[in-house]
C-alpha positions in Angstrom: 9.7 -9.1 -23.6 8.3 -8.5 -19.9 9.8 -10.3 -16.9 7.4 -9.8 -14.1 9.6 -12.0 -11.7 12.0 -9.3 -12.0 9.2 -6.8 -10.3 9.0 -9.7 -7.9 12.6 -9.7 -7.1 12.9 -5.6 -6.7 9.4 -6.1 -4.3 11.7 -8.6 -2.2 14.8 -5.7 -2.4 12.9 -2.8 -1.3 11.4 -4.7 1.7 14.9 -6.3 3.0 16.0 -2.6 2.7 12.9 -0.6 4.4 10.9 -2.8 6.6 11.3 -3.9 10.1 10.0 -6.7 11.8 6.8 -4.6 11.8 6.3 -4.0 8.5 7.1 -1.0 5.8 8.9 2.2 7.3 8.5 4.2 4.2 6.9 7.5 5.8 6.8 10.3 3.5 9.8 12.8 4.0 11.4 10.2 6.2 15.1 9.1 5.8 13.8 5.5 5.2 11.4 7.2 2.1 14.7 8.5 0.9 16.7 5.8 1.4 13.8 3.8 -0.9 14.0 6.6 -3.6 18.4 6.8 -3.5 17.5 2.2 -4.5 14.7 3.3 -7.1 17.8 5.6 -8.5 20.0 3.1 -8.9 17.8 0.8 -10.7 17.0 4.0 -13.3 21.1 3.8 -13.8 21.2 0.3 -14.7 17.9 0.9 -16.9 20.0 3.9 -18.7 23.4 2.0 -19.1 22.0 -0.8 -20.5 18.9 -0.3 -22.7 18.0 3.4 -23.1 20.5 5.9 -22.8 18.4 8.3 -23.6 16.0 8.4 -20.1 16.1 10.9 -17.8 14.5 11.9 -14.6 14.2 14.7 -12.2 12.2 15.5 -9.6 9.3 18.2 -10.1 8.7 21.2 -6.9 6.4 19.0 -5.0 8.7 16.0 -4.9 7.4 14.0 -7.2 9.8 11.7 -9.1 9.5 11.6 -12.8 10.9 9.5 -15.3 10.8 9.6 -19.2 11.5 8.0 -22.2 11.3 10.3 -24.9 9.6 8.6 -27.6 8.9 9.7 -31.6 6.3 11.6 -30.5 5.7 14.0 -27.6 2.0 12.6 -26.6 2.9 10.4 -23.2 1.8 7.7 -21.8 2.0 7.8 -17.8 1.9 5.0 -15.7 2.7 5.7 -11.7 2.3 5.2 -7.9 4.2 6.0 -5.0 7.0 4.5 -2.8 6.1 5.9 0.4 4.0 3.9 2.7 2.4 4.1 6.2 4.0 3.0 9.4 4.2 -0.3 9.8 2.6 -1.0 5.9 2.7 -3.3 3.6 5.4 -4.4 0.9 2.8 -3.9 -1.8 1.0 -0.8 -1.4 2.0 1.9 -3.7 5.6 0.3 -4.5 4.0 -2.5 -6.5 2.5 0.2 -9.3 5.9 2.1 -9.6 8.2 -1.3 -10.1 5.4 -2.6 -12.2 5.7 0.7 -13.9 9.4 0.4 -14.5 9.3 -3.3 -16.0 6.9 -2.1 -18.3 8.7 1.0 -19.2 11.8 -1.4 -19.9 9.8 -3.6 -21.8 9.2 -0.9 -23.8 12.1 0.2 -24.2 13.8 -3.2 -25.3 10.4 -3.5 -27.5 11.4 -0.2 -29.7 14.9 -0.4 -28.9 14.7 2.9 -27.1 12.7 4.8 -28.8 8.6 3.9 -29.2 6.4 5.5 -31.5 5.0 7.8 -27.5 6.9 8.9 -25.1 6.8 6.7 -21.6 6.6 8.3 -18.3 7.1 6.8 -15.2 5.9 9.0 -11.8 6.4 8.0 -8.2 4.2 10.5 -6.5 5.2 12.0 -3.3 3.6 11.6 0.0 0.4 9.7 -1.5 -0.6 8.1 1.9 -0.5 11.4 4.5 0.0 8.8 7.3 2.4 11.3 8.6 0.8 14.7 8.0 -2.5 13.7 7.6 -2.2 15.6 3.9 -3.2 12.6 1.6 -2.2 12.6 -2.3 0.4 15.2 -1.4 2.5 15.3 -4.5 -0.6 14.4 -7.2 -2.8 17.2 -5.6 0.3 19.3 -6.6 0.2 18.3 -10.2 -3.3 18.6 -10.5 -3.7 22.2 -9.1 -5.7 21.4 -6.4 -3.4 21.5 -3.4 -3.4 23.5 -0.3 -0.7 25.7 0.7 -2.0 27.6 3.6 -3.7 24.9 5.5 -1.0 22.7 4.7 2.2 24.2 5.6 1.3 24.1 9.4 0.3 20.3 9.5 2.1 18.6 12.1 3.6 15.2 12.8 3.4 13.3 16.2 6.1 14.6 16.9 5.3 18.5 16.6 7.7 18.9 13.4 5.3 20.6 11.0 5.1 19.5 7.2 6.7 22.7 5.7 10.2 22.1 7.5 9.7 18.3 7.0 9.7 19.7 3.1 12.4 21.8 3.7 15.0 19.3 4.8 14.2 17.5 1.7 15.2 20.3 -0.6 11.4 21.8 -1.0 9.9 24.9 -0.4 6.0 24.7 0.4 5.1 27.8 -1.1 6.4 26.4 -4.8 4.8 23.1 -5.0 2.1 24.1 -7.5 5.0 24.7 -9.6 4.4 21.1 -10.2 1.5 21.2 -12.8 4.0 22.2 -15.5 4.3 18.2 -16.0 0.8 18.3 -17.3 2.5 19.2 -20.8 1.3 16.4 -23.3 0.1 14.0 -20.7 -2.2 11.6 -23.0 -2.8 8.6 -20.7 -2.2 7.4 -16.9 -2.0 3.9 -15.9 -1.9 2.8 -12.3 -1.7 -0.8 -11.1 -2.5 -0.8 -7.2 -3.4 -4.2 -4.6 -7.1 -4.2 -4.3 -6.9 -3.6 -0.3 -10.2 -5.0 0.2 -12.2 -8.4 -0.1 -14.1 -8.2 -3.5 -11.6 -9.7 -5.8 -10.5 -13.2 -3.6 -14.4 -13.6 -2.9 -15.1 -13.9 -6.5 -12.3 -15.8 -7.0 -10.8 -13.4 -9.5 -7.5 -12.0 -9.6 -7.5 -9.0 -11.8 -10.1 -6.3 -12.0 -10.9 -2.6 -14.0 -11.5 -0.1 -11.2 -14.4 2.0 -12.6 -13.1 5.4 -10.5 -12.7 6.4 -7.6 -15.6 6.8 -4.7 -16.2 10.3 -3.4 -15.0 11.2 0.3 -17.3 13.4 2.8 -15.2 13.7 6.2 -16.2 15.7 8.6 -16.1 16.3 12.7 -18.9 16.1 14.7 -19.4 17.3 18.0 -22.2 17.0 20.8 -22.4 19.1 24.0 -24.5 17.9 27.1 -23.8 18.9 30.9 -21.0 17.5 32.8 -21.9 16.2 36.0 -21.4 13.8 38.8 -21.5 10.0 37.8 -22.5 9.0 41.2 -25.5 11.5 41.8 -27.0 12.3 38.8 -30.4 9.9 38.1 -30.1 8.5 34.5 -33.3 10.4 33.8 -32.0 14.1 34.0 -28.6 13.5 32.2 -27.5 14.9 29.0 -24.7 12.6 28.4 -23.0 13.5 24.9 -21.1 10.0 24.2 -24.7 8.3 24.7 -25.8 10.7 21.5 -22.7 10.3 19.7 -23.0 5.8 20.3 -26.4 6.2 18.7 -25.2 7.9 16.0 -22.7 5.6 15.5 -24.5 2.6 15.4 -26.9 4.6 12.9 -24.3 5.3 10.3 -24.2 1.7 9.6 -27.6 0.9 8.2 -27.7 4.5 6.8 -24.5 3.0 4.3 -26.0 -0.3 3.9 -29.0 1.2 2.1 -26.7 1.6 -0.8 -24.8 -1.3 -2.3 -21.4 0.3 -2.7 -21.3 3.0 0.2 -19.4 2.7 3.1 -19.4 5.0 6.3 -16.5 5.3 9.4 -17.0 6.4 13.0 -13.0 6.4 13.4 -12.5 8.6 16.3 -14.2 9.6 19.5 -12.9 11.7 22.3 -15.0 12.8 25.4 -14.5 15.3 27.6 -13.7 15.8 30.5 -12.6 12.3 29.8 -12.8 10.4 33.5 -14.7 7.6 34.7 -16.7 9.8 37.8 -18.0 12.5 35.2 -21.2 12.0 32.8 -20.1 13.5 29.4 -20.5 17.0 28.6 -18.4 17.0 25.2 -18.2 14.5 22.6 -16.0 14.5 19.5 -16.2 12.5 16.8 -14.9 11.8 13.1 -17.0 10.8 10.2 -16.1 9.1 6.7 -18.6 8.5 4.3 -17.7 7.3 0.6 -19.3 6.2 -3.2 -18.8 6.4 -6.6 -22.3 8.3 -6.9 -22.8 12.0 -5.9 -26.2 11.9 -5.1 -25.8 8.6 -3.1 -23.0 10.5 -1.4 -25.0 13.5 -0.7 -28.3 11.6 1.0 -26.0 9.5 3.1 -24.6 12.9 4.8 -28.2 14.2 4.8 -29.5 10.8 6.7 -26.1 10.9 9.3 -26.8 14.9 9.9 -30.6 14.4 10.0 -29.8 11.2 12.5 -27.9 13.4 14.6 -30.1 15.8 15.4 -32.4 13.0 16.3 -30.0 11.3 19.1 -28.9 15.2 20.4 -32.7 15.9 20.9 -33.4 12.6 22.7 -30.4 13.0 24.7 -31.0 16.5 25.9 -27.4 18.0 23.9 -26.3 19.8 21.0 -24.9 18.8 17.8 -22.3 21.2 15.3 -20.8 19.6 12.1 -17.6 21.2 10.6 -15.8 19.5 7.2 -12.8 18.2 7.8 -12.2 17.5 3.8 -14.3 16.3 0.7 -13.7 15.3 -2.8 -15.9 14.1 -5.1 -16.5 11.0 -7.0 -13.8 10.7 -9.8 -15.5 8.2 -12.5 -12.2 6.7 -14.8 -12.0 6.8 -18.7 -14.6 4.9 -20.4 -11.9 3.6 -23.7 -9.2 2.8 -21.2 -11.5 1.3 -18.9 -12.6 -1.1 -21.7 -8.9 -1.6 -22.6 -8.0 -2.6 -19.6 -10.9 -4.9 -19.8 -9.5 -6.6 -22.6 -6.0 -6.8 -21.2 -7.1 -8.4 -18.0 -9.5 -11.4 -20.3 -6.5 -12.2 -22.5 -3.5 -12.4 -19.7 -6.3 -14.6 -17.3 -9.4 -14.9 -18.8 -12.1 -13.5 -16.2 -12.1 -9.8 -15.0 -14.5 -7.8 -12.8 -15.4 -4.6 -12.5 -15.6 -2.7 -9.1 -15.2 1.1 -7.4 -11.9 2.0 -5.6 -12.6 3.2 -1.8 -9.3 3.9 -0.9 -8.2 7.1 -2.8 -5.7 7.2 -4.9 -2.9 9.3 -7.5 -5.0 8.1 -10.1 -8.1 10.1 -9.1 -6.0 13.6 -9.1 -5.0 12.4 -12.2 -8.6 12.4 -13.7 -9.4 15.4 -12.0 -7.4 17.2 -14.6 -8.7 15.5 -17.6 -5.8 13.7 -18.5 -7.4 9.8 -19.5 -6.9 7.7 -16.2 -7.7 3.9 -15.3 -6.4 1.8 -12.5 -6.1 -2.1 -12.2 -6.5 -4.0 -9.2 -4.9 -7.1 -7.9 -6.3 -9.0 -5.5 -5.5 -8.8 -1.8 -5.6 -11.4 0.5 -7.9 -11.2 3.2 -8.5 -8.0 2.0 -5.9 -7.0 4.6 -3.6 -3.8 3.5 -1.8 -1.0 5.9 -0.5 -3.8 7.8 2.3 -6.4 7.5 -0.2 -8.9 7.4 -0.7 -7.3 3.5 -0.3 -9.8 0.4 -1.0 -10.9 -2.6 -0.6 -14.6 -4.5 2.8 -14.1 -6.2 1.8 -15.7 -9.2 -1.2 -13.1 -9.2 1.7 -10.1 -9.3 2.9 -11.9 -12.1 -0.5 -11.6 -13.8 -1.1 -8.1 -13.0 2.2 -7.1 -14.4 1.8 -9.3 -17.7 -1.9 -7.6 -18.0 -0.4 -4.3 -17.3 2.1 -4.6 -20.1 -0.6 -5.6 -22.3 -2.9 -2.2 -21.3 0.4 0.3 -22.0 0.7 -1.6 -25.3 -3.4 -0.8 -26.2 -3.2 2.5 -24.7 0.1 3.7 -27.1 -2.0 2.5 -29.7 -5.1 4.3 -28.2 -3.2 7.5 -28.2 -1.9 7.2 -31.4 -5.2 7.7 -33.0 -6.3 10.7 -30.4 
């Protein structure tokens, strides 16, 4: 009853109609976003015209798009993603899960000629990549209760157009988007099929894989203060040069991560001050990412990086301060679906692999509320994603939709016996 060439063919549709020679213009709250979700409407008409007259679909406060088909019972199964990608993305990330999704739901649908035993929801979350507000898993943080008004509302884009009137010309008011946690209601399951993003999968050959959960996040910003002073006449021996403190640290981050087989750690931003080539550094800023699927892993890494910092300001005569920027912590998936999932993967290709998700994801504001959650990874090539370079084998997309069909069929039975 599945057709995965037919999520193949909607893939090739939504890039012709919102990528550039660049890559994927799908920014959140952009017109090209809307333009993508006005498509994904018209494929919800054909979908109700044709097989189930009975779907329907709204949009929830936060802007997340929801489709359902109402089954015998009221317990749901979810399966979801999001549409919106960064500048100059992808045509896989995010958009593969929701038109995976929508086959599957179809499937369904032609399976139990429109009404099966659960209902089926399909969700296309809202804003899941932040590329423009810096805001990530805007719409799922909604849902799940854990968003941010305050600090949010004031976000700004490069362009100085803040993220409350960005909401507003979409037909959203800020202060409302926790509203959106009424679609908890009878939520039984989420499903989310996602590109892997990284390397694991095409090293081991393998094209599927379970995701175990998803690692926590410590981010924070890290600034050192030295003396400015003149590049020409200051001896190297008296100078309390910031940057010099912050390159050590930086370098240091890296075997502090590689003590632990599944952390990784990001240096992604630096900014000295005052910032010319005649001045010795007075003021260094810096970003730090560190993420794993284990809190205590999580926890000694930041201890080692602040610990290490201290160290370098010492040597280096300067200062160090350390303010969070944002955490979340390690969101481990269900243990039945992850085994189903399993078995779904071994009987559409015959090997699967299990492996932590570093990127975050819908999936893990999903879990955060205790609504059953696993995600299934295809593999990337080159490991390459957030680029146009992104892309999978299409005979792999193929695989992950047939496997995906196969988990929503295990889970409705799953949640049938809850």
């Amino acid at each position: 009853m599945i057709d995965p060439k037919a999520v193949l063919t909607h893939l090739d549709e939504l890039r012709a109609l919102t990528a550039d020679d660049d890559g994927a213009q799908r920014l959140a709250w952009s017109p090209v976003w809307l333009k993508a979700r006005a498509w994904f409407e018209e494929k919800l008409t054909t979908l109700s015209t044709t097989i189930a007259p009975n779907l329907e679909h709204h949009y929830d406060a936060a802007g997340n798009h929801w489709v359902t088909l109402p089954g015998a019972s009221e317990k749901a199964l979810v399966l979801g993603s999001h549409l919106d990608s960064v500048p100059n993305g992808g045509w896989l990330d995010g958009c593969l899960g929701v038109l995976a999704g929508l086959e599957v739901l179809t499937s369904i649908a032609k399976q139990y000629k429109g009404e099966p035993p659960v209902t089926i929801k399909l969700v296309d979350w809202a804003d899941e990549e932040g590329a423009r507000f810096g805001r990530s898993l805007f719409g799922s943080s909604a849902f799940a209760g854990t968003h941010s008004i305050e600090a949010d509302r004031v976000r700004t884009d490069r362009d100085g157009l803040t993220l409350e009137a960005a909401l507003a010309h979409c037909g959203y008011t800020v202060e409302s988007i926790g509203e959106a946690a009424i679609e908890q209601k009878n939520l039984s399951a989420y499903l989310e099929l996602h590109i892997e993003q990284g390397p694991i999968l095409e090293k081991l050959g393998k094209p599927l894989g379970v995701v175990q959960g998803t690692k926590g996040v410590e981010r924070w910003a890290i600034t050192f203060r030295g003396q400015e002073a003149h590049s020409g006449s200051t001896p190297m021996e008296v100078r309390r040069d910031a940057l010099a403190a912050c390159a050590k640290l930086a370098l240091e981050i890296r075997p502090i991560a590689r003590k632990h087989p599944q952390s990784v750690a990001t240096m992604g931003s630096v900014k000295t001050f005052p910032g010319i080539v005649t001045a010795v550094v007075g003021r260094c800023e810096a970003t730090l990412d560190m993420r794993d699927l284990d809190t205590k892993v999580l926890a000694q890494m930041l201890a080692d990086a602040q610990a290490a910092s201290e160290k370098f300001a010492a040597e280096e005569g300067c200062t160090v301060e350390w303010s969070k920027i944002w955490s979340i912590e390690p969101i481990p998936f269900n243990a039945d679906l992850i085994r189903l999932c399993d078995q779904a993967i071994m009987e559409t290709v015959g090997v699967s692999e299990h492996l932590p998700s570093g990127p975050l994801h819908d999936a893990a504001e999903v879990a955060r509320v205790g609504i059953p959650t696993v995600m299934m990874f295809v593999q990337s090539l080159n490991g390459l994603s957030h680029n146009k370079a992104e892309d999978t084998i299409r005979e792999h997309i193929e695989q992950a939709v047939s496997a995906l069909n196969a988990l929503a069929g295990k889970t409705i039975t799953w949640i049938l016996h809850q």
